[in-house]
C-alpha positions as CSV (number, residue, x, y, z in Angstrom):
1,X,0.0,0.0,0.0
2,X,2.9,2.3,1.0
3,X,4.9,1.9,-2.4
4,X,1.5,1.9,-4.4
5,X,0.6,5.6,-3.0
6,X,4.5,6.5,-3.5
7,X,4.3,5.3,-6.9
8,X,0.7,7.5,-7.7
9,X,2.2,10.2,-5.7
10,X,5.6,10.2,-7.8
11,X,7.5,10.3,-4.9
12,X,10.9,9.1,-6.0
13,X,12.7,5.8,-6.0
14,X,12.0,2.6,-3.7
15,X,13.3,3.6,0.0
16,X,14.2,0.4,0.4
17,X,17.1,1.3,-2.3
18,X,18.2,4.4,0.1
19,X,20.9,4.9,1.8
20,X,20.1,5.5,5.2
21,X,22.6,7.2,7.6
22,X,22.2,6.5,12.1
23,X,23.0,9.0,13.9
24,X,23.5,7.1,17.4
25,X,24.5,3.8,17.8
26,X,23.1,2.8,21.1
27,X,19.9,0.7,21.8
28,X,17.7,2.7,19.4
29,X,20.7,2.8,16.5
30,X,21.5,-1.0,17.0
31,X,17.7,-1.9,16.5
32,X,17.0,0.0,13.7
33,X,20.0,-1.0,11.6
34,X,19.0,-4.5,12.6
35,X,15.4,-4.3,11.2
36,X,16.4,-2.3,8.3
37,X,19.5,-4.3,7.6
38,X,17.1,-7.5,7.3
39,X,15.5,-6.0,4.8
40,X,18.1,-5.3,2.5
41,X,18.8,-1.4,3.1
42,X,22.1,0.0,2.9
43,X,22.4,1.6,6.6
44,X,25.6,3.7,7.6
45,X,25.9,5.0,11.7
46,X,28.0,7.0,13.2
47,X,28.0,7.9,17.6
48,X,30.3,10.0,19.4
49,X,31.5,6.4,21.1
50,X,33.4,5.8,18.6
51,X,37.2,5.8,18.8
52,X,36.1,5.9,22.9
53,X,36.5,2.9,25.7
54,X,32.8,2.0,24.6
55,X,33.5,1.4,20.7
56,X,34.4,-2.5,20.6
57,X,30.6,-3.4,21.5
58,X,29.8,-1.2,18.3
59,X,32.4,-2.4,16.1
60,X,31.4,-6.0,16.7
61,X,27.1,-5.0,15.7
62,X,28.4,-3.1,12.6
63,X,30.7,-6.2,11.9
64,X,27.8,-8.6,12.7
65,X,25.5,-7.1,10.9
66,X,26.7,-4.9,7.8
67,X,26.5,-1.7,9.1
68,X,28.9,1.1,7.7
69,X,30.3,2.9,10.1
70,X,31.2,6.6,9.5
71,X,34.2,9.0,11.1
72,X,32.0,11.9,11.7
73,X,28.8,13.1,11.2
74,X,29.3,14.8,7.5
75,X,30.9,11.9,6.4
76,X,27.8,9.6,7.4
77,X,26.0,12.9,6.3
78,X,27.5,12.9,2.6
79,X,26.3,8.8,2.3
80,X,23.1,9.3,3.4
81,X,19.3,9.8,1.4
82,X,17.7,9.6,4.5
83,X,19.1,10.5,8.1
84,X,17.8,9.2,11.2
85,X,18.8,11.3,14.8
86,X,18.3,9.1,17.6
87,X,21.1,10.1,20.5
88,X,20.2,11.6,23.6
89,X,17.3,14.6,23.9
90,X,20.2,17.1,25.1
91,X,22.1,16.2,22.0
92,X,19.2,17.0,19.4
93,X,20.2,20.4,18.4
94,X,24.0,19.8,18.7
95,X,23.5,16.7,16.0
96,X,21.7,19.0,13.7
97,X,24.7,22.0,14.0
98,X,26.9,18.9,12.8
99,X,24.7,17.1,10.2
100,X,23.3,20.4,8.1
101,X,27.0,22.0,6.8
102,X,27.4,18.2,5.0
103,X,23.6,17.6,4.3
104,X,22.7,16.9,0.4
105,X,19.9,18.4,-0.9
106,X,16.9,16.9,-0.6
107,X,17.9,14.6,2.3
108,X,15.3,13.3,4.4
109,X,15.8,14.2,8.4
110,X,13.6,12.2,10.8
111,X,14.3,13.2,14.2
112,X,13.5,10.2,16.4
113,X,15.0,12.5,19.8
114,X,12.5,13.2,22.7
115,X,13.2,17.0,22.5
116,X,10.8,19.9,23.5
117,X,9.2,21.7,20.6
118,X,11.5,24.5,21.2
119,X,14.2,22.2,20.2
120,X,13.0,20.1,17.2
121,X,12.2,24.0,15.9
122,X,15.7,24.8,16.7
123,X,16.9,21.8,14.6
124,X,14.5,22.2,12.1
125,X,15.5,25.4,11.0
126,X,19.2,24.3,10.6
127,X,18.4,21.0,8.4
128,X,16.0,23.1,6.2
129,X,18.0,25.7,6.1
130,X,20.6,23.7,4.3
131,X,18.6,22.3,1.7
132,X,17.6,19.0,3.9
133,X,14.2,17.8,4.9
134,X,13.2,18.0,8.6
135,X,10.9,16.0,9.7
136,X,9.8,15.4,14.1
137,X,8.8,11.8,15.2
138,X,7.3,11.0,18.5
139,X,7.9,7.6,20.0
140,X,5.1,7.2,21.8
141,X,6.1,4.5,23.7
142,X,8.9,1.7,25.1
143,X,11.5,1.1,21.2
144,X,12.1,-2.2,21.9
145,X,9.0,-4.4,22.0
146,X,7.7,-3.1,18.7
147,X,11.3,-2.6,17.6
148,X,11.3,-0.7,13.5
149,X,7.3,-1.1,14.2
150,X,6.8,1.5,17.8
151,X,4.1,4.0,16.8
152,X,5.1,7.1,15.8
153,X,3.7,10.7,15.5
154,X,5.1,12.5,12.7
155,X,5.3,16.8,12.2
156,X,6.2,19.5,10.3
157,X,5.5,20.4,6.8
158,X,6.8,17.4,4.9
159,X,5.4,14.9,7.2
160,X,2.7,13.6,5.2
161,X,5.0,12.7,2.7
162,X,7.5,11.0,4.2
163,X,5.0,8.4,6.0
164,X,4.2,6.6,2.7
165,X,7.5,6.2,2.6
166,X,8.3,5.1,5.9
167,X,5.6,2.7,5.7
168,X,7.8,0.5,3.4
169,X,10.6,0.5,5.7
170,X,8.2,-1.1,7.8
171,X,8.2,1.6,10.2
172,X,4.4,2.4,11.8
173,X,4.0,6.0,11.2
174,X,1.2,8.4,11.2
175,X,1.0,11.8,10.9
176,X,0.0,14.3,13.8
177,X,0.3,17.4,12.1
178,X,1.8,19.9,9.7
179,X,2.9,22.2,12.3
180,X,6.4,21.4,13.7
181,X,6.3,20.6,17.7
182,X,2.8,18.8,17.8
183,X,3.8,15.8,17.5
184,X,6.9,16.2,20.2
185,X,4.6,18.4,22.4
186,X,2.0,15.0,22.4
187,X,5.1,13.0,23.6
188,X,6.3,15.0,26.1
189,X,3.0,15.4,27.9
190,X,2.8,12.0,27.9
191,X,6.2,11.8,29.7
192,X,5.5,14.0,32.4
193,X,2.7,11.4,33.3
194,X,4.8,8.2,32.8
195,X,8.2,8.9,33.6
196,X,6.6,11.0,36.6
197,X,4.8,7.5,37.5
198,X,8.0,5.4,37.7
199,X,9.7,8.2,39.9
200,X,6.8,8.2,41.7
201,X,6.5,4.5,42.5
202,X,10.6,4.4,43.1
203,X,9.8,6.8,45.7
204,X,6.7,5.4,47.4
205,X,7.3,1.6,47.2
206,X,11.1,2.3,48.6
207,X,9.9,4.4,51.4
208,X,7.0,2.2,52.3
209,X,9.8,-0.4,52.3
210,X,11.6,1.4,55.0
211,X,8.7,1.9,57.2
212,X,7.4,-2.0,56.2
213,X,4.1,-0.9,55.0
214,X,4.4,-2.1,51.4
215,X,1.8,-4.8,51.4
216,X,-0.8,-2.3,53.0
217,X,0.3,0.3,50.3
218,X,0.1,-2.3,47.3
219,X,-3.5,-3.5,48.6
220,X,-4.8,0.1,49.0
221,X,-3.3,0.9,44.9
222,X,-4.8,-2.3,44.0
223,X,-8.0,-1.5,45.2
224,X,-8.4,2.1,44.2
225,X,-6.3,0.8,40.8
226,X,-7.7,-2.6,40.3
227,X,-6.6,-2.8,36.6
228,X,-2.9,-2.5,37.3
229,X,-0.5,-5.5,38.7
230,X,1.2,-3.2,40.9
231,X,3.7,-6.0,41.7
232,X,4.6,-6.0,38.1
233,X,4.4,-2.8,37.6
234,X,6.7,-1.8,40.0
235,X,9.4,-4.1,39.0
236,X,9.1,-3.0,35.6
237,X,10.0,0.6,36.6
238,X,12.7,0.0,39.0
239,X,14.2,-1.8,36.1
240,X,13.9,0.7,33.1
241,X,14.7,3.2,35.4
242,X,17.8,1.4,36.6
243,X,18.5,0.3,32.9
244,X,17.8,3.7,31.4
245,X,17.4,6.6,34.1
246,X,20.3,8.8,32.2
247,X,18.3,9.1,29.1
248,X,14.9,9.6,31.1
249,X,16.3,12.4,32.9
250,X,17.6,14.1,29.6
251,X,14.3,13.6,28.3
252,X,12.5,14.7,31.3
253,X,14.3,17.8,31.4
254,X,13.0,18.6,27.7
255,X,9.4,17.4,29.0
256,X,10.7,20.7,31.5
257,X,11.0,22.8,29.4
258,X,8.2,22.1,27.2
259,X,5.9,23.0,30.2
260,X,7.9,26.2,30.5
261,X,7.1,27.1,26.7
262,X,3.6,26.7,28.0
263,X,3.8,29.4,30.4
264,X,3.8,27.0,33.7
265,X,6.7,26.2,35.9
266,X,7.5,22.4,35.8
267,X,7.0,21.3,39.1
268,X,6.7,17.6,38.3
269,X,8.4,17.4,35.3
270,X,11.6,19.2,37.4
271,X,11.2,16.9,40.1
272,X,10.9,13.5,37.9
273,X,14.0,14.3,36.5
274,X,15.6,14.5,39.3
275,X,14.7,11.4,40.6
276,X,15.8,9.9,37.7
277,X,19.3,11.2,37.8
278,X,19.4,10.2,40.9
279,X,18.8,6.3,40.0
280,X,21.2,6.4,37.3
281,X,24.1,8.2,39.8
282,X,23.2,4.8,41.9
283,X,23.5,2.6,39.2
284,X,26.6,3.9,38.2
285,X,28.0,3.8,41.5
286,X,27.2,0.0,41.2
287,X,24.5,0.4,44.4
288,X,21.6,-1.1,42.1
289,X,24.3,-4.2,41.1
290,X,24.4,-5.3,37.6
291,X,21.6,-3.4,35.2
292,X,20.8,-6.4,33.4
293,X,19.7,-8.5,35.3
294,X,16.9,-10.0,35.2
295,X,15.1,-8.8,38.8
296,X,12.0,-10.7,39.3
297,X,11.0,-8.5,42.8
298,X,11.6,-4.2,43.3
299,X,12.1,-5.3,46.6
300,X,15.3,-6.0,46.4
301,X,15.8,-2.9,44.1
302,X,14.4,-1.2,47.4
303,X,16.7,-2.7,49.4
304,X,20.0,-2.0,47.4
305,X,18.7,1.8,48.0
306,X,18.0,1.6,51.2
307,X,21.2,0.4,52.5
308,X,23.3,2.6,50.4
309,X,25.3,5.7,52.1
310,X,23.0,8.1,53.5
311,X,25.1,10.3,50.8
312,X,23.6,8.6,48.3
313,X,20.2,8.2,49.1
């Protein structure tokens, strides 16, 4: 369906005969060259990690599976027909200051980055300006489940172009609107309320642990929440948090700052981020013990906090 509207649209060439360029090789990088690798696209990435302590565990994905790898962002910039950013929210404006100087006309821009609407206009402006084409997508929710498939909201003025042909790259786009910083406003309202309930449940369930009123807490959720496995739940967020918290603060200072552009002060949003700083410091410190492991209770996440340094806590 997506190549049949391209075709009636005259849209160009098969995307699946682009060349697609990663900017950021981490867990959203690695899965994307994966799915798009498997489907015959030529994909070259490039991340700051390179040529660091960090860049053997790259090497070997590329090597594994037949990813380019570029020396800088205008080289990978100078490959590419179509450019995805997905690297840190604080680095979303800094990637397109490095990409736009090298960008070839005509270049597609996806910005996958969970930036305020302040910043994807920011970026915007520079792609654009150099002859590329900017478009904003929204993740609006956890990458790897759904992997090349996580629903997205696209924006800006070309965004209803590209999703035909995103559609045959097997990505599941739709567009939210023509207007640049809907779509990343959507998604970081929606971040206030779910990063701000993990912190939140961090918080409570480890201080109810202290005190050793956990099961009269989790019976009182469960019954005004009777939906939710709050057992589950829990451990879920102690683990993405301890897995992720550095990136969920970055992002949660953009979901900051996109209340500010709104006119309020980010009480919550502030706060969240914060307390998701604060879990990553821990886990670096080693506190939370190894962040991949599989953790089948938060108690013990609880635990690991609670007997840490009074520093720390």
């Amino acid at each position: 369906e997506g190549w049949a509207q391209v075709r009636r649209l005259g849209m160009g060439p098969d995307p699946k005969r682009w060349h697609v360029g990663l900017v950021g090789y981490g867990e959203v990088g690695r899965i994307l060259a994966e799915d798009l690798g498997g489907q015959g696209v030529a994909v070259t990435a490039y991340d700051l990690k390179l040529g660091g302590p960090q860049q053997a565990a790259l090497l070997d994905h590329a090597a594994a599976h037949g990813v380019a790898l570029a020396a800088s962002h205008a080289e990978l910039a100078a490959r590419a027909d179509f450019i995805v950013s997905a690297v840190t929210a604080s680095q979303t404006v800094a990637v397109a200051q490095a990409v736009a100087p090298a960008v070839r006309r005509g270049t597609w821009f996806l910005d996958f980055n969970s930036a305020s609407p302040g910043a994807k206009q920011r970026a915007a402006a520079l792609i654009d300006g150099a002859g590329g084409i900017y478009v904003e997508a929204a993740v609006m929710t956890s990458i790897p489940p759904y992997r090349i498939k996580v629903p997205l909201l696209l924006g800006g003025a070309k965004a209803a172009e590209l999703s035909p042909l995103l559609a045959i790259l097997s990505f599941d786009a739709k567009v939210a609107s023509e207007v640049l910083g809907v779509a990343s406003a959507t998604k970081m309202c929606r971040s206030v309320m779910i990063k701000g309930l993990e912190a939140m449940v961090i918080e409570s369930f480890t201080t109810a642990r202290a005190y050793g009123v956990e099961a009269a807490v989790l019976a009182s959720l469960a019954e005004t929440f009777p939906g939710v496995d709050w057992e589950r739940q829990g451990t879920y967020f102690f683990q993405r948090v301890i897995q992720h918290g550095r990136r969920r603060a970055e992002e949660m200072r953009e979901a900051a700052q996109t209340v500010r552009e709104a006119g309020l002060e980010p009480w919550s949003a502030a706060g969240t981020a914060q307390r998701q700083a604060w879990m990553a410091d821990l886990a670096d410190a080693g506190v939370m013990g190894e962040r991949e492991a599989a953790r089948a209770d938060w108690r013990a996440d609880a635990d690991r906090i609670l007997a840490a340094p009074a520093t720390r806590r």
